[in-house]
gemmi code that builds the backbone of each chain (N, CA, C; Angstrom):
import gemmi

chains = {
    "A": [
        ("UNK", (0.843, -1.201, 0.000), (0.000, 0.000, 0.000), (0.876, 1.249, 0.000)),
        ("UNK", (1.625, 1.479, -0.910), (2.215, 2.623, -1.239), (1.332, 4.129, -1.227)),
        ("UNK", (0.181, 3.541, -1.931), (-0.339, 4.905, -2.297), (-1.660, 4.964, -1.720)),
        ("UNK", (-2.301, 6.353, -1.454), (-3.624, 6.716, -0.396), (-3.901, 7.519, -0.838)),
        ("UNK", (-5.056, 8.066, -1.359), (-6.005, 8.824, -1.678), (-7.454, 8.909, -0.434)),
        ("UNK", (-7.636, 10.029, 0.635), (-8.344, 9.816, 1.856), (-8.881, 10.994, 2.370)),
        ("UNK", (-9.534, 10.826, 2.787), (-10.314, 12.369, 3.807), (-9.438, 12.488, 5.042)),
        ("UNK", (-8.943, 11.182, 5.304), (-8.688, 11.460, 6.980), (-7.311, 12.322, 6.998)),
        ("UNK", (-6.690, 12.974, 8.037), (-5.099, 13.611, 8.100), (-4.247, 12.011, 8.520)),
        ("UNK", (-2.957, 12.438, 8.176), (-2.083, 11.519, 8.396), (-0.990, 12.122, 9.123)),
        ("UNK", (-0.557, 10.982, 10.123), (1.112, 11.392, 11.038), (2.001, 11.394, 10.287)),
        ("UNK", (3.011, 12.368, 10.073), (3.968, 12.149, 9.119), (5.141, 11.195, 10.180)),
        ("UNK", (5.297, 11.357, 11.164), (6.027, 10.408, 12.249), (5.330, 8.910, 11.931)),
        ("UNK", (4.160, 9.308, 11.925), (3.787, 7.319, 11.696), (4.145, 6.791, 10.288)),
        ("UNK", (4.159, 7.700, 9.431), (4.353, 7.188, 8.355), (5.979, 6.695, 7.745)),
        ("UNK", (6.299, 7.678, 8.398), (7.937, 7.223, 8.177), (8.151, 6.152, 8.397)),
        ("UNK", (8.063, 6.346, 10.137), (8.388, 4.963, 10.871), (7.763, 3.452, 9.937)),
        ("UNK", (6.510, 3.606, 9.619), (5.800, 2.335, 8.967), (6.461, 1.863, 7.676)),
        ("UNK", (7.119, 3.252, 6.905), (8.130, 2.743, 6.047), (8.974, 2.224, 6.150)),
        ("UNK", (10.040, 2.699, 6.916), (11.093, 2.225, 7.563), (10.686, 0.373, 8.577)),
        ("UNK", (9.758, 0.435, 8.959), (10.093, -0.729, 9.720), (10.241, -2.095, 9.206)),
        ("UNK", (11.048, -2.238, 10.084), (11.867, -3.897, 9.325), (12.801, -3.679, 8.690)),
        ("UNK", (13.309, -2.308, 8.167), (14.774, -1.938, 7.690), (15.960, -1.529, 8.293)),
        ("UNK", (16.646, -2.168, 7.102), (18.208, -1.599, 8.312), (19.198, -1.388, 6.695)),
        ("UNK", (18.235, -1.145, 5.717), (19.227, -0.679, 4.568), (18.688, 0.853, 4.102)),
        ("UNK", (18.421, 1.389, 4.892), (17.983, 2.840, 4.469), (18.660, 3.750, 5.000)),
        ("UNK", (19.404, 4.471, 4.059), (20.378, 5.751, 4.576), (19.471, 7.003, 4.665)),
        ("UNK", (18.946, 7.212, 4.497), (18.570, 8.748, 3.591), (16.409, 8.367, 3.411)),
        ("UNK", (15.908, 9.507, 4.060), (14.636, 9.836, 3.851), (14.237, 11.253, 3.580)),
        ("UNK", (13.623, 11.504, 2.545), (12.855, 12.521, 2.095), (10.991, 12.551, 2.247)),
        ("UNK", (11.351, 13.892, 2.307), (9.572, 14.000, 2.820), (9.108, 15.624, 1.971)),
        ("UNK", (8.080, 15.341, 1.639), (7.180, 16.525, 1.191), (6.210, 16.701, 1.393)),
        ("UNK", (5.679, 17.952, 2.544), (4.616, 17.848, 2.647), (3.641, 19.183, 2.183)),
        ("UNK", (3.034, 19.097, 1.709), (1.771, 20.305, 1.172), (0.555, 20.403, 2.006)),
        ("UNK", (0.731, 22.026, 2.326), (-0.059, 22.518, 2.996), (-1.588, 23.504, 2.522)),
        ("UNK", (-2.458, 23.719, 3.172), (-3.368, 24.257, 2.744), (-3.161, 26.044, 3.152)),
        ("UNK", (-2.640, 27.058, 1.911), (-2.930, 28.337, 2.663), (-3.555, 29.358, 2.718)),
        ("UNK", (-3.863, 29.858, 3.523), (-4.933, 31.268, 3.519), (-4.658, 31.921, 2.460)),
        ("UNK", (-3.963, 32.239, 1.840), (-4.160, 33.315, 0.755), (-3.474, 32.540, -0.234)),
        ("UNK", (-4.483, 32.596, -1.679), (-4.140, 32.570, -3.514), (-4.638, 33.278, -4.351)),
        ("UNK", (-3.968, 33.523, -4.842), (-3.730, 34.683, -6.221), (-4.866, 35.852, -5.680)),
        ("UNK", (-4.367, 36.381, -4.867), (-4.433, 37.722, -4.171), (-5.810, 37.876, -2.950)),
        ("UNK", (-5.976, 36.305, -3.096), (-7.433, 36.485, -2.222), (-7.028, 35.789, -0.667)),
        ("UNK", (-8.035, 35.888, 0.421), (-8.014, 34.718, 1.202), (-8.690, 33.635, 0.749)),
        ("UNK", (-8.706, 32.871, 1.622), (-8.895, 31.327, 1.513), (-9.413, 31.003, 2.881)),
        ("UNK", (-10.513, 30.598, 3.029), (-11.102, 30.101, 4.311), (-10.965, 28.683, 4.134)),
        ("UNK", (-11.507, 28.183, 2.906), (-11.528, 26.879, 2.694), (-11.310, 26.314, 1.540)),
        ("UNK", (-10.535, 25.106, 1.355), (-10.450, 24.356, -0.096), (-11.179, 22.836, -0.135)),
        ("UNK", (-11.895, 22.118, -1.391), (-12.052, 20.917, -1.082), (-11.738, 20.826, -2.412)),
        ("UNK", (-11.284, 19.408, -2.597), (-10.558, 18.715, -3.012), (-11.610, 17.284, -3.859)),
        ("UNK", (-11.656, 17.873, -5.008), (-12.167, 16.366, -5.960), (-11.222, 15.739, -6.547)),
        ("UNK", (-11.911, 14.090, -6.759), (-10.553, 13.339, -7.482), (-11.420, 12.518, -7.953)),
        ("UNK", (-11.346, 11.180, -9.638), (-11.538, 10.878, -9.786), (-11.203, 9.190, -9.238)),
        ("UNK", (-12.244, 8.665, -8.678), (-11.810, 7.384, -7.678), (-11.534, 6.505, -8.734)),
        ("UNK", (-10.478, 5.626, -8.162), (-9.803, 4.767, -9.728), (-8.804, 5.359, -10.243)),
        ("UNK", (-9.395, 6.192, -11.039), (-7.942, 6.823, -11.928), (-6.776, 7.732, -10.901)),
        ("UNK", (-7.269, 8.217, -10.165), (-6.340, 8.873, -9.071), (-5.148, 7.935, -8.445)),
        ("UNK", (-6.056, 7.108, -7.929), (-4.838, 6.238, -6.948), (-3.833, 5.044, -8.333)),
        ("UNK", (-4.316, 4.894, -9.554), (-3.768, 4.500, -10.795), (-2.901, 5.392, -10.834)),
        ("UNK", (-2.972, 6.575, -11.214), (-2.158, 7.491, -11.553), (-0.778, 7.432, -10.775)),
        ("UNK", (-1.483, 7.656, -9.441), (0.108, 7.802, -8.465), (0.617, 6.643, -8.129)),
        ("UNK", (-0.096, 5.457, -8.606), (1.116, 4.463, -8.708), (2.081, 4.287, -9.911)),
        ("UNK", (0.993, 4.707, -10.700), (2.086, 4.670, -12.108), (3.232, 5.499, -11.450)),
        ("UNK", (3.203, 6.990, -11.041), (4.031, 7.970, -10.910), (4.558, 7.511, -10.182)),
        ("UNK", (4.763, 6.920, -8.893), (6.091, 6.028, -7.810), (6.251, 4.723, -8.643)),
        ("UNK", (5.915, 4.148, -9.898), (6.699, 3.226, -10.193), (7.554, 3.975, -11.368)),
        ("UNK", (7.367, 4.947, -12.163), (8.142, 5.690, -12.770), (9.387, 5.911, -11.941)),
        ("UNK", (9.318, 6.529, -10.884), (10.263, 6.999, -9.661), (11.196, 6.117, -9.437)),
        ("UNK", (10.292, 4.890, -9.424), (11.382, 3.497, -8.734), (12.085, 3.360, -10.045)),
        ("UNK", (11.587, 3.497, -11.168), (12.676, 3.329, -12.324), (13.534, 3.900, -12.561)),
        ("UNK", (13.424, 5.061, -12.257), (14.646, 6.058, -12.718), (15.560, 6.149, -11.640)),
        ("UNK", (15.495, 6.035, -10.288), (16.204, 6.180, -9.272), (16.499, 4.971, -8.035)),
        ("UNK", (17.459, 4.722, -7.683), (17.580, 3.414, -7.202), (17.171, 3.701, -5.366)),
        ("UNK", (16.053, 3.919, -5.556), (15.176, 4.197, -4.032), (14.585, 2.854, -3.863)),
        ("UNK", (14.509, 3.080, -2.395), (14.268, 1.570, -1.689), (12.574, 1.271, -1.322)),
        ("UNK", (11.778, 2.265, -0.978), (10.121, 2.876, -0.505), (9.581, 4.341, -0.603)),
        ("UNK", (8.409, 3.768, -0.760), (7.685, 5.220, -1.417), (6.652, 5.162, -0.823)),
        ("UNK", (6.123, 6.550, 0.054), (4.439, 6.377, 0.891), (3.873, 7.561, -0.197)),
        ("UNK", (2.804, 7.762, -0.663), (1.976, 8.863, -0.749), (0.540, 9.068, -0.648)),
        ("UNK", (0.666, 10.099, 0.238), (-1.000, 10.133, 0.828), (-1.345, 11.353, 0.263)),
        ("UNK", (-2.508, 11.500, -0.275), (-3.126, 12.601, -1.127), (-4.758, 12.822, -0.559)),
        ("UNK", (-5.089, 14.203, 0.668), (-6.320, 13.710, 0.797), (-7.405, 14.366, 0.195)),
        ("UNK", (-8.440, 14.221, 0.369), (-9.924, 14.899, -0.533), (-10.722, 15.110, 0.372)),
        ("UNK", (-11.776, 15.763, 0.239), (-12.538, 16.496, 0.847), (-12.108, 17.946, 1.137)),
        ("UNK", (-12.925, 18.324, 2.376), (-12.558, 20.178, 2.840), (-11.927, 20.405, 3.635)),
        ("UNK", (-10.950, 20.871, 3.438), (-9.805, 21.233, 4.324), (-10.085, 22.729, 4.712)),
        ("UNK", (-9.774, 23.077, 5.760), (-9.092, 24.143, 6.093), (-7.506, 24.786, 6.437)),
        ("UNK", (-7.583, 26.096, 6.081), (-5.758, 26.413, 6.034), (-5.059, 25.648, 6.813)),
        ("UNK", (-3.806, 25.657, 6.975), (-2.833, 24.731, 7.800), (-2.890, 23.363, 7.639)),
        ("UNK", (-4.458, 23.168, 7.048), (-4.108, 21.185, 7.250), (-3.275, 20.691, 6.107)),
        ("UNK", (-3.203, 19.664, 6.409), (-2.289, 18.977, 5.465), (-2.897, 18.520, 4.571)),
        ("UNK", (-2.401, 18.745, 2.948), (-3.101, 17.965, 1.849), (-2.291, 16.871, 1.687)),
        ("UNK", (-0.911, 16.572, 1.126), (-0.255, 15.919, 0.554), (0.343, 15.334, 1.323)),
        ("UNK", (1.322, 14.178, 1.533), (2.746, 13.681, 1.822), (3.235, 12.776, 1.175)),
        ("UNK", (4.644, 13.313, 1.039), (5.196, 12.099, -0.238), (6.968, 11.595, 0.246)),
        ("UNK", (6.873, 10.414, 0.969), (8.423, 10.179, 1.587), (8.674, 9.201, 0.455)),
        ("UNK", (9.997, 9.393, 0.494), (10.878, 8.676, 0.006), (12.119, 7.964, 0.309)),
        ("UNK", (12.173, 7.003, 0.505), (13.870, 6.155, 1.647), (14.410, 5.439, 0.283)),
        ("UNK", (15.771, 6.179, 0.680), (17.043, 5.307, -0.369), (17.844, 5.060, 0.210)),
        ("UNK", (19.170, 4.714, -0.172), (20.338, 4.562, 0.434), (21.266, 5.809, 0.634)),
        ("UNK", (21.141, 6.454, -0.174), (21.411, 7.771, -0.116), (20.471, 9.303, -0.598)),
        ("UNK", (20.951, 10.591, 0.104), (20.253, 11.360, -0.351), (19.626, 12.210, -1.392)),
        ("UNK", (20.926, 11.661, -2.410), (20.538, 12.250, -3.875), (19.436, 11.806, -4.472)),
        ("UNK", (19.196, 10.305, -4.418), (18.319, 9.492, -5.264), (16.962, 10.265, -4.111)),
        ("UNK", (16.960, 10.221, -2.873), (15.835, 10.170, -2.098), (15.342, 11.857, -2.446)),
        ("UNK", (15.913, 13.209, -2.575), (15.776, 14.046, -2.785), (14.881, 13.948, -4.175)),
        ("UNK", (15.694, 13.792, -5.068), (14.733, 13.611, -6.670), (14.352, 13.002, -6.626)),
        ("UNK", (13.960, 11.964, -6.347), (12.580, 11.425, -6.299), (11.601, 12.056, -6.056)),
        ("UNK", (11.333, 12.315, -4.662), (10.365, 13.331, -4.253), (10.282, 14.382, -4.775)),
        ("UNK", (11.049, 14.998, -5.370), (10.786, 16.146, -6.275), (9.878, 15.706, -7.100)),
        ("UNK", (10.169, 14.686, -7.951), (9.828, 14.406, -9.603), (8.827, 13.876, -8.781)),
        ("UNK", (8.061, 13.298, -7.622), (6.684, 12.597, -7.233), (5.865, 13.644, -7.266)),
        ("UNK", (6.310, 14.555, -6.324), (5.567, 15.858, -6.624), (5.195, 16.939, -7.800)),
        ("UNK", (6.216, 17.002, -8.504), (5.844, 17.581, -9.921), (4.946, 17.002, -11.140)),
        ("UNK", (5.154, 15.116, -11.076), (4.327, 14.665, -11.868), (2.729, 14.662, -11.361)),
        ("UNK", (2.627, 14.694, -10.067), (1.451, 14.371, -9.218), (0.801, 15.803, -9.308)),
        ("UNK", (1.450, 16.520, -9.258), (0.815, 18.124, -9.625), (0.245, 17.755, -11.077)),
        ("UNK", (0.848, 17.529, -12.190), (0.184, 17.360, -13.354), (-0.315, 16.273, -14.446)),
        ("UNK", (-0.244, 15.471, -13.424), (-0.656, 14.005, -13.896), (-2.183, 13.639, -13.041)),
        ("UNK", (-2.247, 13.558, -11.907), (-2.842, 12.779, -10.832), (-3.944, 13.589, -10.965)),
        ("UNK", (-5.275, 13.281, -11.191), (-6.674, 13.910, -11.061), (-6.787, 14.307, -10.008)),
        ("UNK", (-6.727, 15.366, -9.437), (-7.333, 16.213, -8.194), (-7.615, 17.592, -8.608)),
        ("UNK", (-8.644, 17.772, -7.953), (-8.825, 19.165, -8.490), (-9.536, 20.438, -7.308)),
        ("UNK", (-8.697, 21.581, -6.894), (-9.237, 22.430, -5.838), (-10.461, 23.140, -6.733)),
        ("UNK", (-11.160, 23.542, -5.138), (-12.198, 24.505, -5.419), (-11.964, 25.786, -3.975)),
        ("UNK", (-11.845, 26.308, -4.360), (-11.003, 27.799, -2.838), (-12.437, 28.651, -2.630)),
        ("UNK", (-12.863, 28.288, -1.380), (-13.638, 29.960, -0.790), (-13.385, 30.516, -0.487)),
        ("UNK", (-13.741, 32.076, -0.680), (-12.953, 32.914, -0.594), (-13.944, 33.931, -0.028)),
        ("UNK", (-13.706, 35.363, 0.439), (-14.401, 36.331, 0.988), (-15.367, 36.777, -0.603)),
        ("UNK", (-15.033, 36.803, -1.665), (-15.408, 36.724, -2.688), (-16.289, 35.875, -3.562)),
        ("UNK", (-16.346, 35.156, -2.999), (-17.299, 33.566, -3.620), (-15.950, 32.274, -3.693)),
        ("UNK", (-16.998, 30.942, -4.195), (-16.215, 30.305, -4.199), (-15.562, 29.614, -5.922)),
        ("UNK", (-14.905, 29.354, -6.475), (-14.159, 29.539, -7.228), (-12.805, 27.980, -7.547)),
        ("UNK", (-12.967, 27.704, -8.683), (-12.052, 26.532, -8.914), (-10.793, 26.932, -9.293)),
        ("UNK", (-9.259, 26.702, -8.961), (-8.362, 26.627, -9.092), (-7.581, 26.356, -9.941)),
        ("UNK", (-6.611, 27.095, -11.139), (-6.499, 26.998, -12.406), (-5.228, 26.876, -12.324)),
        ("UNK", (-5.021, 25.666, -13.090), (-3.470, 25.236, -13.207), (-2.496, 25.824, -13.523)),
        ("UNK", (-1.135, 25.817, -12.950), (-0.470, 26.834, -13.415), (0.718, 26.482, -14.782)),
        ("UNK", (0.789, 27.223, -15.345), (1.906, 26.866, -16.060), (3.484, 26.627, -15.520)),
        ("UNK", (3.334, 27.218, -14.177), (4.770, 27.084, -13.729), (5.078, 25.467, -13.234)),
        ("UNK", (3.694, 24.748, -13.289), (3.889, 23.369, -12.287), (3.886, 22.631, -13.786)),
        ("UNK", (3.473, 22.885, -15.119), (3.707, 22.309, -16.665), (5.057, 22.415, -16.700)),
        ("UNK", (5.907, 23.340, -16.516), (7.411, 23.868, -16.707), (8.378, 22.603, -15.519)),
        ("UNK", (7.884, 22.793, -14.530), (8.393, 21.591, -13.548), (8.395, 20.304, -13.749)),
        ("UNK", (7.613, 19.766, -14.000), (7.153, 18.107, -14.523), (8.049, 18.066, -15.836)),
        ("UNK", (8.020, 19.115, -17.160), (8.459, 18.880, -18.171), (10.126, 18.858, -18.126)),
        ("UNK", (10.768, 19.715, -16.890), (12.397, 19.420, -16.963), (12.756, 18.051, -16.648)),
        ("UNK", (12.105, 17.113, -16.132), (12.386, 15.989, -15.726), (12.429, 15.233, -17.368)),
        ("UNK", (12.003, 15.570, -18.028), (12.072, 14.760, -19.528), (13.251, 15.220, -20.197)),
        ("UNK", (13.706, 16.290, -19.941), (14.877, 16.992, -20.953), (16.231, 15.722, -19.506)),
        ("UNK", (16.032, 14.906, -19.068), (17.060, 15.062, -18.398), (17.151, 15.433, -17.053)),
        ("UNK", (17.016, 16.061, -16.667), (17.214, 17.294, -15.524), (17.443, 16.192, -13.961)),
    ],
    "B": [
        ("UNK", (-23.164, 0.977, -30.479), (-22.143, 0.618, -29.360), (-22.175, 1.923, -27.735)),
        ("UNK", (-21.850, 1.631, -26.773), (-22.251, 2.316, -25.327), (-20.952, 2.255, -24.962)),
        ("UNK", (-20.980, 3.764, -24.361), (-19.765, 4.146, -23.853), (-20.448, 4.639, -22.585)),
        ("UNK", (-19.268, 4.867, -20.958), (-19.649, 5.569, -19.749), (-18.821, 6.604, -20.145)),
        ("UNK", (-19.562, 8.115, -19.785), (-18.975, 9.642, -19.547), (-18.840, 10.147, -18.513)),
        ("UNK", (-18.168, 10.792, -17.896), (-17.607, 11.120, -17.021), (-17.260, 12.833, -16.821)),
        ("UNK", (-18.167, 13.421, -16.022), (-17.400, 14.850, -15.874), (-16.971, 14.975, -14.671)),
        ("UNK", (-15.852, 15.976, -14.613), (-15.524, 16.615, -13.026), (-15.243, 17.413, -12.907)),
        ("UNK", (-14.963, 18.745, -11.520), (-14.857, 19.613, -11.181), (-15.727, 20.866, -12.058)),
        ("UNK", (-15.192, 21.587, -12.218), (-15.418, 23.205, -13.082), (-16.947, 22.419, -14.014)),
        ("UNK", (-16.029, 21.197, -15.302), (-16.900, 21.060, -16.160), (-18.222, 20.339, -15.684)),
        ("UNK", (-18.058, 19.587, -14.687), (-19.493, 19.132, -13.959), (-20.253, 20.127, -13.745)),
        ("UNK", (-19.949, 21.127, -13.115), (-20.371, 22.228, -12.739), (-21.361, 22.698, -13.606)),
        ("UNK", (-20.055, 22.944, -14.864), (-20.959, 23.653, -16.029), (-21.895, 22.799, -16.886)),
        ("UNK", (-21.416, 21.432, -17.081), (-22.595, 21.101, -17.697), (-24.136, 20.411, -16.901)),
        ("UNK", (-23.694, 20.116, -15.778), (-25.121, 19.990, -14.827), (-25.124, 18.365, -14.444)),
        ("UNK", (-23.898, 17.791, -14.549), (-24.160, 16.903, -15.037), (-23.244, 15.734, -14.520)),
        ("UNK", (-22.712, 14.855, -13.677), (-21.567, 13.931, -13.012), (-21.389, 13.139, -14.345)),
        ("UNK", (-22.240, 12.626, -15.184), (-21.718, 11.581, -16.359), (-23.613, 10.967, -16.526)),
        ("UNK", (-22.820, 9.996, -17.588), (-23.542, 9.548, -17.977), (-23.840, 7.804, -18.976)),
        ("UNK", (-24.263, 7.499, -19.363), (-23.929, 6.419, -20.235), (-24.582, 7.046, -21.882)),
        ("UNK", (-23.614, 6.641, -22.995), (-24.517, 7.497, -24.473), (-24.430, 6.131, -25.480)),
        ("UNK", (-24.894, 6.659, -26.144), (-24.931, 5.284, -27.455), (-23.982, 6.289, -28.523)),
        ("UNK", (-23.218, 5.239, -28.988), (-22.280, 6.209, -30.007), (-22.838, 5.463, -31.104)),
        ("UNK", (-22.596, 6.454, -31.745), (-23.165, 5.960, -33.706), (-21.580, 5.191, -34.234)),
        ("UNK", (-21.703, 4.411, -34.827), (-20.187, 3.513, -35.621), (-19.235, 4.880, -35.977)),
        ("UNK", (-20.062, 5.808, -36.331), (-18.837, 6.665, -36.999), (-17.779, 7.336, -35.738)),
        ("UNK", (-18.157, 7.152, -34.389), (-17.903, 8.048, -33.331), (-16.417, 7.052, -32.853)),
        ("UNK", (-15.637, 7.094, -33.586), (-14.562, 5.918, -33.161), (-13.329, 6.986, -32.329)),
        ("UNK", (-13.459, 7.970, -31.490), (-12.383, 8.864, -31.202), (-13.189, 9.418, -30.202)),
        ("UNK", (-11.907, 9.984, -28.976), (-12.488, 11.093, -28.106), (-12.637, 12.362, -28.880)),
        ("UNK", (-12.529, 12.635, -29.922), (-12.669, 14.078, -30.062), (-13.959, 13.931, -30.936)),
        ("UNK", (-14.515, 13.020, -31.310), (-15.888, 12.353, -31.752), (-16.654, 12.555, -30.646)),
        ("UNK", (-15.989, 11.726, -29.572), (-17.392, 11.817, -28.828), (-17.844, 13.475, -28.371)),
        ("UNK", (-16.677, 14.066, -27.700), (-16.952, 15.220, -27.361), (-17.201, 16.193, -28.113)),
        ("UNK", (-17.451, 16.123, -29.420), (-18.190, 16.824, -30.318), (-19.588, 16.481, -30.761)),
        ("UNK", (-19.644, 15.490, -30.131), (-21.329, 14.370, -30.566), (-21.930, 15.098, -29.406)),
        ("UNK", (-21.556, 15.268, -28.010), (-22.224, 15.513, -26.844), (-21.893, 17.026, -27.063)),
        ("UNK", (-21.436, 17.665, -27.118), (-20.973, 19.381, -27.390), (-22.381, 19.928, -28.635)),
        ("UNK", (-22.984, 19.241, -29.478), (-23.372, 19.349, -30.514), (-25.003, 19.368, -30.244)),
        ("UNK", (-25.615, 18.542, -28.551), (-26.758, 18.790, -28.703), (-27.062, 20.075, -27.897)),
        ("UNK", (-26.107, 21.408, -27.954), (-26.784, 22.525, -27.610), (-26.834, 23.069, -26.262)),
        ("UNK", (-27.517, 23.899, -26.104), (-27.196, 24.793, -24.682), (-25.957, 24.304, -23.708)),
        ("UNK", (-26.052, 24.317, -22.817), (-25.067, 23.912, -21.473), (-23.980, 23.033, -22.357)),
        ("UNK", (-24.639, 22.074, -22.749), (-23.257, 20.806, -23.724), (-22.598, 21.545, -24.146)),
        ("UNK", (-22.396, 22.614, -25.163), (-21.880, 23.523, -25.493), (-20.452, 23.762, -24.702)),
        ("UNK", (-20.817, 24.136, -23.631), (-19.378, 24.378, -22.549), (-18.500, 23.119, -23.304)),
        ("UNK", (-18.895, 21.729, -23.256), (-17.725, 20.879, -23.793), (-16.527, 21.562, -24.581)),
        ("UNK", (-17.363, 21.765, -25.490), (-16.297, 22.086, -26.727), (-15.692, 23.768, -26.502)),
        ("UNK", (-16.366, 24.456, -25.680), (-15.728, 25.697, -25.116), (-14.807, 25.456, -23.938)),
        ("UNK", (-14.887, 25.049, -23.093), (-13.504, 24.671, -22.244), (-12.679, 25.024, -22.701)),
        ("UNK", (-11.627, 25.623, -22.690), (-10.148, 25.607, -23.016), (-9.408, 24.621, -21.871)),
        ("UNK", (-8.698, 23.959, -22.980), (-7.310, 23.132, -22.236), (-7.991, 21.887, -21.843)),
        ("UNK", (-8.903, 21.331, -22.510), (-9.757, 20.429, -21.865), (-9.107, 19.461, -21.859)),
        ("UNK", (-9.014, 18.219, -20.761), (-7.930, 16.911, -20.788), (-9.016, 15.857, -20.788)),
        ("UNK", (-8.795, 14.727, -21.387), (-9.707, 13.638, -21.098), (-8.795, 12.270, -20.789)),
        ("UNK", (-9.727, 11.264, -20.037), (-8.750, 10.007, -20.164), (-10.300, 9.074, -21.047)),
        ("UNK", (-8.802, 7.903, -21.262), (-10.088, 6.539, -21.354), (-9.601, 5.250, -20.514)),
        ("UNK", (-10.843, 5.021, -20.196), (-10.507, 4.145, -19.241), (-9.332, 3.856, -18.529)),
        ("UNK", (-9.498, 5.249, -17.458), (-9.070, 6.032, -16.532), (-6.999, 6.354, -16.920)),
        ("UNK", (-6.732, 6.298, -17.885), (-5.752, 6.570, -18.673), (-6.104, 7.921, -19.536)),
        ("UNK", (-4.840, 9.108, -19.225), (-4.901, 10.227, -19.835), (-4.853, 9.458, -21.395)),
        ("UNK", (-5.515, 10.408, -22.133), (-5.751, 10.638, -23.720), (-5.585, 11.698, -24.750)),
        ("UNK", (-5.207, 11.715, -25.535), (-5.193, 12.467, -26.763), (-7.058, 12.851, -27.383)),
        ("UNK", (-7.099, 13.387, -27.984), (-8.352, 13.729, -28.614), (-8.268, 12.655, -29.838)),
        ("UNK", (-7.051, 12.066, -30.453), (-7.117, 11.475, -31.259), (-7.310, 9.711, -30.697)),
        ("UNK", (-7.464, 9.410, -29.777), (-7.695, 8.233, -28.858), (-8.637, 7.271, -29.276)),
        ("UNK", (-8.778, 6.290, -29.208), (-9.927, 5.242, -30.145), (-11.018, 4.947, -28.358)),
        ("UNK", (-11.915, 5.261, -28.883), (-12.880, 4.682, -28.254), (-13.835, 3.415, -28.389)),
        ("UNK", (-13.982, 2.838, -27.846), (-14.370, 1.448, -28.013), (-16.125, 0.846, -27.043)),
        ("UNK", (-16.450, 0.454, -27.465), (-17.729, -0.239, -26.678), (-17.532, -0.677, -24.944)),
        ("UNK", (-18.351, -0.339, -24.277), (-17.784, -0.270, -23.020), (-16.933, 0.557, -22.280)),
        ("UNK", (-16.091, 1.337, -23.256), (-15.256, 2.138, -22.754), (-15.491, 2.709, -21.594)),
        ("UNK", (-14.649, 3.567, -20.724), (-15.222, 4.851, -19.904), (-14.085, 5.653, -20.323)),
        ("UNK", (-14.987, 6.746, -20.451), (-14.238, 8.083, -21.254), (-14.595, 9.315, -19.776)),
        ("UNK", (-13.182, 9.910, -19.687), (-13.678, 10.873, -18.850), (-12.894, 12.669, -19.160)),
        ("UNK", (-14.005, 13.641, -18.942), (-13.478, 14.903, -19.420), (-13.412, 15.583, -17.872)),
        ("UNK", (-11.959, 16.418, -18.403), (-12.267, 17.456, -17.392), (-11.311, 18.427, -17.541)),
        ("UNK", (-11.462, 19.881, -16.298), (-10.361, 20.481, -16.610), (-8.716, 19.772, -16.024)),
        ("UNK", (-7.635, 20.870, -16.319), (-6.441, 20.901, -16.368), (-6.484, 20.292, -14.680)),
        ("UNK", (-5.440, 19.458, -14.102), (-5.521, 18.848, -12.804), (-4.866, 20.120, -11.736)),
        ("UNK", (-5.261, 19.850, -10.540), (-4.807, 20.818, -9.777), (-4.567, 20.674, -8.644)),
        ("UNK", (-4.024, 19.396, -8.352), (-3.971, 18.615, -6.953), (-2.415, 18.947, -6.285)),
        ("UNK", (-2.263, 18.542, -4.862), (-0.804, 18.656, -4.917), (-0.704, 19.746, -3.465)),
    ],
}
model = gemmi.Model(1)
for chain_id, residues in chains.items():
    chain = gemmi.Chain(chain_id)
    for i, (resn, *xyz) in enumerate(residues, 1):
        res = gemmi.Residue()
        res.name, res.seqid = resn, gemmi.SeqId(i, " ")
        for name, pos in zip(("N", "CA", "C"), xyz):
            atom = gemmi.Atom()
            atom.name, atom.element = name, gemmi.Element(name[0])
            atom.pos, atom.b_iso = gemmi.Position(*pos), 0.0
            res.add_atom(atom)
        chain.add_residue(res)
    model.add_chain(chain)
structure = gemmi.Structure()
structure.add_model(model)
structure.setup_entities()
């Protein structure tokens, strides 16, 4: 069970540990976690919720951590992605990664996160003091995902 | 031949609508068939083919507009992803 798509919050302490246990060949852990914040593109934010298509979502981000495991010689991969309504500060995302060392464990998690930004069906909707309003992809997170193909 | 449709976020919104099941005519062998077959009966459908940047999968695999659709399929539209 690598991958989670969920309403509930997750321990990032439990999750490590649950990766890690039973190992004694892991040098190096990476973690990313995404937060929910009060203010986007010039507004507040009281609240975001979070749609995903069930099936293709949790497909997606396995494809994307078995991509990961191909390109980089990492040992485990957790990612929890949740849905529903969040409010600021909570946690949306977490994405660890354990290798033997920190290079592989660093890019990885990068490239989990950049493809998962533009691969993985989720989609915000932000309330705002203004109404509420869906969340439009950016080109800067197209530009991120795409250096990983030149190489990078 | 019967295909399942699929909308989400923004475009659910706009067309009124979570999905559906349609009968495709033989000639409708492509996503950019279908979403011009359903875009084509008017008011709200309309948004289909107005979307900009619209992404679709088939059977739950991102797609091209040039994509073969098949009997049974599930075809799903929506906007650009925004998760993360």
């Amino acid at each position: 069970m690598s991958v989670s798509v969920q309403q509930a919050d997750f321990d990032i302490g439990a999750e490590i540990d649950a990766l890690l246990a039973g190992r004694t060949d892991v040098g190096a852990v990476a973690t990313f976690t995404g937060l929910v914040r009060d203010v986007n593109d010039g507004s507040g934010v009281h609240a975001m919720t979070l749609e995903h298509y069930p099936g293709m979502t949790e497909a997606a981000l396995e494809d994307i951590v078995a991509q990961a495991k191909a390109r980089w010689d990492i040992l485990a991969v957790r990612v929890i992605h949740r849905v529903g309504t969040l409010q600021p500060a909570d946690r949306i995302v977490l994405v660890v990664v354990a290798g033997s060392h920190r290079g592989e464990a660093f890019a990885a998690c990068e490239f989990i996160m950049d493809y998962l930004k533009t691969q993985a069906p989720f989609w915000k909707r932000e309330d705002t003091p203004e109404g509420s309003r869906w969340v439009d992809a950016r080109e800067s997170d197209d530009s991120a995902a795409e250096r990983w193909k030149q190489g990078g | 031949m019967k295909i399942k449709v699929l909308y989400f976020a923004a475009l659910r919104e706009a067309l009124g609508s979570p999905g559906e099941t349609i009968e495709l005519p033989e000639s409708a062998t492509t996503l950019a068939a279908v979403r011009a077959l359903i875009a084509g009966r008017g008011g709200d459908w309309d948004k289909l083919a107005q979307m900009k940047n619209l992404r679709a999968a088939v059977n739950q695999r991102m797609a091209e507009p040039d994509a073969a659709v098949a009997d049974g399929d599930e075809v799903a539209f929506f906007p650009p992803v925004t998760g993360g």
